[in-house]
C-alpha positions in Angstrom: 15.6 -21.2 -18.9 18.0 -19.1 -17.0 18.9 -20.2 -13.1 19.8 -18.2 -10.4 20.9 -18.7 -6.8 20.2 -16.6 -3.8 20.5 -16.9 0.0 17.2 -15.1 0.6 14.4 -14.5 -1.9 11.8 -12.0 -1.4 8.3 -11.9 -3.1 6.9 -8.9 -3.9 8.8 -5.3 -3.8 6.2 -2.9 -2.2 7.2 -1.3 1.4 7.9 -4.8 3.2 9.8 -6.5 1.0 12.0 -3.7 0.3 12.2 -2.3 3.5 13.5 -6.3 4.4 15.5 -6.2 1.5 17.4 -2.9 3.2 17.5 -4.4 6.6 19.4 -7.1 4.9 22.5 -5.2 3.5 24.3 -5.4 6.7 24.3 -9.1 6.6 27.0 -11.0 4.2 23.7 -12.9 2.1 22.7 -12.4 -1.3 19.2 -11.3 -1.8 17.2 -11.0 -5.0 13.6 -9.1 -4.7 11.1 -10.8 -7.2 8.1 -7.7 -8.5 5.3 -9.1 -11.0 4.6 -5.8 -11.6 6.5 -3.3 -14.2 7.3 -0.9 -11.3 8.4 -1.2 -7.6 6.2 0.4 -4.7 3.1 -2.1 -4.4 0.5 -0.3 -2.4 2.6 2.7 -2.1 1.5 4.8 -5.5 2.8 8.5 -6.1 2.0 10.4 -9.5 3.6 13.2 -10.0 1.5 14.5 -13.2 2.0 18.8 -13.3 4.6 17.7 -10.4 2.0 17.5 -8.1 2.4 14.7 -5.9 -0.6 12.7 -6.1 -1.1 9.5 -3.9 -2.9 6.5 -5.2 -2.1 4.2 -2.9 -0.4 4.6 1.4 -0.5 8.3 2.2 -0.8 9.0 5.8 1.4 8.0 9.2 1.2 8.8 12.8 3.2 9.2 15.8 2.0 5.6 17.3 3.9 4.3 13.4 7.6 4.3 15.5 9.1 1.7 13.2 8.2 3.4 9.9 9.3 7.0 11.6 12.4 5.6 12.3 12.9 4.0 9.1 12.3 7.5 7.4 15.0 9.0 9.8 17.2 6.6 8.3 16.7 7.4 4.9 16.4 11.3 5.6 13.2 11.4 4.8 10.4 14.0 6.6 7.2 14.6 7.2 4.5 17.0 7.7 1.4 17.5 9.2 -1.8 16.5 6.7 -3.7 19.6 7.1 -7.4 19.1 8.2 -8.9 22.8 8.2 -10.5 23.9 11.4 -14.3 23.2 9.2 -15.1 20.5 7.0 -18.2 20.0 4.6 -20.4 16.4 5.9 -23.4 15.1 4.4 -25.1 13.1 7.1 -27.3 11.4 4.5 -29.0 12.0 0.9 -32.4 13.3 2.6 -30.6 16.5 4.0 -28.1 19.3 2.1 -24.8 19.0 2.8 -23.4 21.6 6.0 -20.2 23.6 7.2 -19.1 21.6 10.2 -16.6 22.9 12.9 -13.3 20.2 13.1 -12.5 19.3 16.7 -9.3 20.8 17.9 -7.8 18.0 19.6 -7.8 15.0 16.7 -4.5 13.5 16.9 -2.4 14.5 13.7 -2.0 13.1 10.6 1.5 12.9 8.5 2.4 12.6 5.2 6.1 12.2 3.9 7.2 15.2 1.6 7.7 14.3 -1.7 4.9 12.2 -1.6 5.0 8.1 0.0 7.0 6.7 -3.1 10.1 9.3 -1.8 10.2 6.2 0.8 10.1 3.2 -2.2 12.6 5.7 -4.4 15.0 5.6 -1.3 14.7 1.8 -0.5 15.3 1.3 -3.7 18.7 3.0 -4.0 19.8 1.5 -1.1 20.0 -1.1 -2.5 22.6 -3.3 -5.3 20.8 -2.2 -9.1 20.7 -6.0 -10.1 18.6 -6.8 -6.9 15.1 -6.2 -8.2 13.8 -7.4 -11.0 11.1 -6.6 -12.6 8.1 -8.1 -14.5 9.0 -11.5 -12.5 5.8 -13.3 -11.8 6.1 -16.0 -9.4 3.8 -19.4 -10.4 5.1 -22.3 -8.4 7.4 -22.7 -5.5 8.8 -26.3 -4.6 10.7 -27.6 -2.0 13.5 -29.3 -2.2 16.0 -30.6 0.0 18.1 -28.4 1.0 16.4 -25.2 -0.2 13.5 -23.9 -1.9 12.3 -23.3 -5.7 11.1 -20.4 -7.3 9.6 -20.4 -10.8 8.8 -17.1 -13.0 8.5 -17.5 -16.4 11.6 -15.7 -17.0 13.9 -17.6 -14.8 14.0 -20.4 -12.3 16.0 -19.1 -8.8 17.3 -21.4 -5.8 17.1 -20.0 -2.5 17.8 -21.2 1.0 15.0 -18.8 2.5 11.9 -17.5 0.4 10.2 -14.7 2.0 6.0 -14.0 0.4 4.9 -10.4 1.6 1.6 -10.9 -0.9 -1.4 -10.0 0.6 -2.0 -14.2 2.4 -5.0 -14.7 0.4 -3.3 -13.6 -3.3 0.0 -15.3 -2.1 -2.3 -19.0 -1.9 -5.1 -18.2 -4.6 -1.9 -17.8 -7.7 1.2 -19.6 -6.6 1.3 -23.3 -6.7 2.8 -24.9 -3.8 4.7 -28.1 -3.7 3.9 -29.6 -0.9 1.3 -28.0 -0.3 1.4 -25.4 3.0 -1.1 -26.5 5.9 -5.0 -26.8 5.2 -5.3 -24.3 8.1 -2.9 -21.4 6.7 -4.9 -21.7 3.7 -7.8 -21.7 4.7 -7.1 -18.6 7.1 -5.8 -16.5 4.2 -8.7 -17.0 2.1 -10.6 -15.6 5.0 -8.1 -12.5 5.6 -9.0 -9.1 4.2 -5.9 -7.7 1.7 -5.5 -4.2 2.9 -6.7 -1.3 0.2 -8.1 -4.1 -1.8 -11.5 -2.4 -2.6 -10.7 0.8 -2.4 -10.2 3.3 -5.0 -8.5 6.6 -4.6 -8.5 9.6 -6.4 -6.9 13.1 -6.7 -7.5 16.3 -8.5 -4.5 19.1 -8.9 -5.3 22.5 -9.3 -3.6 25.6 -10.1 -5.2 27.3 -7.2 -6.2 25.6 -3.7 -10.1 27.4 -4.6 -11.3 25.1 -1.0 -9.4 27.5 1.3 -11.4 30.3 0.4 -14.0 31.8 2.6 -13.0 29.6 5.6 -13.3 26.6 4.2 -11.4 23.6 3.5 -10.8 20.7 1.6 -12.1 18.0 4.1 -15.2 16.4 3.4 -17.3 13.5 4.8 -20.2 12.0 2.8 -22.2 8.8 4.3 -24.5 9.1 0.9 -20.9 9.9 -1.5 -19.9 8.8 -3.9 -16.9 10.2 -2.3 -17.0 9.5 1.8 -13.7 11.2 2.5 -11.3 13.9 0.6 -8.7 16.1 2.0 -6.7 18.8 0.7 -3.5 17.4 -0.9 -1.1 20.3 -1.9 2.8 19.6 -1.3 4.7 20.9 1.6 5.7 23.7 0.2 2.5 24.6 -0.8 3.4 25.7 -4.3 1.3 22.8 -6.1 -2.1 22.3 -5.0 -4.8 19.4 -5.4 -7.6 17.8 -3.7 -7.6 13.7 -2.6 -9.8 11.1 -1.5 -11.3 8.0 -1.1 -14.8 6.8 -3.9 -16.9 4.2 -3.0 -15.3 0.9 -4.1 -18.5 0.0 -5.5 -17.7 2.3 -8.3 -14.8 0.2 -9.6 -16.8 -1.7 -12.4 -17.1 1.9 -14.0 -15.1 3.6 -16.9 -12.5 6.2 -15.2 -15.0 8.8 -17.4 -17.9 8.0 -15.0 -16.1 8.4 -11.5 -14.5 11.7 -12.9 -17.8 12.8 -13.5 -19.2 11.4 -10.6 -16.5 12.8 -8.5 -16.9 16.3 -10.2 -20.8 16.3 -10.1 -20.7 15.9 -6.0 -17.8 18.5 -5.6 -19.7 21.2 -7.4 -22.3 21.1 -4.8 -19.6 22.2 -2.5 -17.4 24.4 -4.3 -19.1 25.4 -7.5 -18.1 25.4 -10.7 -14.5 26.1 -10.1 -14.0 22.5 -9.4 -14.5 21.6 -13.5 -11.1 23.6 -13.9 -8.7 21.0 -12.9 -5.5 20.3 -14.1 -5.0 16.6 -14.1 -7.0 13.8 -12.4 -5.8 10.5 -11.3 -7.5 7.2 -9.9 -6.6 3.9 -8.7 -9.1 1.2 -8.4 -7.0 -1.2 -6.4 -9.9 -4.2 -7.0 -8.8 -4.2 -10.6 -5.0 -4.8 -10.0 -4.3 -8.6 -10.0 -0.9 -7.8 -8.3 -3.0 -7.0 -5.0 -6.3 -7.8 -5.4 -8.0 -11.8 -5.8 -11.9 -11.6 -5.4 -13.1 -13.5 -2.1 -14.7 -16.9 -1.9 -17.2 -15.2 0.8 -17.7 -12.0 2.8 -14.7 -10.3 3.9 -14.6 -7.7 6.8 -12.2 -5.3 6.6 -9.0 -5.9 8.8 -10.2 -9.7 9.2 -7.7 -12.2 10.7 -4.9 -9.2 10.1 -2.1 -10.5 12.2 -3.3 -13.8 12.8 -0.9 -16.1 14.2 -0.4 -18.4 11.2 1.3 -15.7 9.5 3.8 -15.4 11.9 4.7 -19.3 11.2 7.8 -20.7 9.3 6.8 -23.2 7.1 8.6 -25.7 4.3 10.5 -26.8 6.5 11.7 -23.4 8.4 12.5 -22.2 4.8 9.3 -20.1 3.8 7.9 -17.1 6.0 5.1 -14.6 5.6 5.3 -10.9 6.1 3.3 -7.6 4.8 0.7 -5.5 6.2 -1.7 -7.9 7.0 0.7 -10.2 9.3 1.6 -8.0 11.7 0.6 -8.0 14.9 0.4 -4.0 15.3 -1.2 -1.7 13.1 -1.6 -4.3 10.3 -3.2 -2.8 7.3 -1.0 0.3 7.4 2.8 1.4 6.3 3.7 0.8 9.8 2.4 -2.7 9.4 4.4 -3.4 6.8 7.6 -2.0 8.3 7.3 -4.1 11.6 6.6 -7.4 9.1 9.4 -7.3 7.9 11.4 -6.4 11.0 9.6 -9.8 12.5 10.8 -11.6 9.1 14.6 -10.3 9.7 14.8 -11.6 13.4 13.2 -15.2 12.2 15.7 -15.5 9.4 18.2 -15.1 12.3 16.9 -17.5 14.7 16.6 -20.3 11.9 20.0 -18.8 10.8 19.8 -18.2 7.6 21.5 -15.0 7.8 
């Protein structure tokens, strides 16, 4: 079995451990990023089917997100405003018909990043040395030893003097071994800590004409009876390629992707009409069935619970192995922003233990 040697490992090549990865390059240490998956991004998910951007996974920002705004200046990367409509169709419950509802004026914008939100992965990514990533690279165990710490994928074995996990904390304890093993009160927070997206599953449509602006309507909807509680209208910035996106009820992720489609068309034609059955191409993501993200809880989970905890925020092994992603940070866990400042965090600890 191959071995490799790093200064500082990351786990896990969605927004945090790339964005880490970048804030790295400055510094004179080698760092390898470690992906299970076939494809970079983790949470961040962009199709492009009929190039119309479609997003599966993070989509939206606001102007309170500072670290991830600034990031994107960085990269030269921009955004625009999600567009809301000034009505939106709501269903208060399945008793009463659906009604044309007049939008509030004053809601504080939305953003999404043109291109779509895996423009911001693409651009991390490039930033970055080709050999860097890899692919495919499923952590198992991780073992300390004296002077650094061990990483095993079935592929290769890699020595590193800092090992960085950005896992959602309750999939980073549930599949990799640890040797020792980290505090009985780390664990036993992250199996109690809600992975951000976990049960959600969203879904687009593309069309070749944006039929919801007609007749002063809009694409927004909100549905308490659903099966879709929130969609939006999700054409490109340049408004030449045109779709519809939202949210299903993630107690629809046991289905075939046949059944939500249909589902997801049945409730639109109330709505729309028939036009709706015209689509071009239709993409999901149930994120419960991804075992990169998702590990099914030992009890109930609220969402957002024990985000930014303090024991994520902790060295362990020995000031060797730290914790980031979304749901460590202490502001605006559970979104891009989240995951920027995460990793930020991670950067100044590796400098005050002085690994960098």
């Amino acid at each position: 079995m191959k071995h490799t040697e790093a200064d500082i490992l990351i786990i896990g090549a969605g927004l945090s451990g790339l964005s880490l990865a970048h804030y790295l390059r400055e510094h004179k240490v080698s760092t390898i990023v470690l992906e299970g998956r076939p494809r970079i991004g983790g949470r961040i998910l962009t199709t492009y089917k009929n190039e119309t951007p479609l997003e599966l996974g993070a989509t939206w920002l606001s102007l309170q997100h500072t670290e991830l705004r600034q990031l994107l200046k960085q990269l030269n990367l921009e955004t625009f405003e999600q567009e809301l409509g000034k009505t939106a169709f709501f269903e208060p419950n399945a008793s009463n018909p659906h009604q044309v509802v007049a939008l509030p004026h004053n809601q504080e914008p939305s953003f999404r990043i043109k291109g779509g939100s895996s423009s911001l992965i693409r651009a991390l990514q490039d930033s970055l040395d080709s050999n860097q990533i890899k692919l495919d690279h499923r952590v198992s165990k991780i073992i300390e030893e004296p002077d650094a710490l061990r990483v095993l994928t079935r592929q290769e074995n890699f020595k590193a003097k800092a090992v960085i996990s950005t896992l959602p904390p309750f999939l980073f304890t549930s599949s990799i071994d640890m040797q020792p093993a980290l505090p009985q009160h780390f664990t036993d927070i992250s199996s109690r800590t809600h992975t951000w997206m976990g049960e959600s599953i969203k879904i687009g449509l593309s069309y070749a004409q944006p039929f919801w602006k007609e007749d002063g309507l809009s694409g927004t909807i909100f549905s308490n009876p659903g099966p879709i509680p929130e969609m939006y209208d999700h054409s490109n910035f340049e408004n030449s390629r045109f779709a519809l996106k939202g949210f299903l009820n993630g107690a629809c992720f046991s289905l075939s992707k046949e059944e939500r489609l249909e589902m997801v068309l049945n409730q639109l034609e109330k709505y729309y009409g028939s036009k709706v059955r015209a689509y071009m191409n239709y993409q999901e993501m149930a994120w419960q069935n991804e075992v990169f993200t998702y590990a099914p809880y030992k009890e109930h989970i609220f969402p957002h619970q024990n985000n930014g905890h303090e024991a994520f925020r902790q060295p362990y092994l020995t000031n060797r192995l730290f914790i980031s992603g979304s749901e460590t940070s202490r502001h605006f866990p559970g979104y891009m922003e989240g995951a920027v400042r995460s990793s930020l965090r991670v950067l100044h600890q590796l400098k005050t233990f002085q690994h960098i």
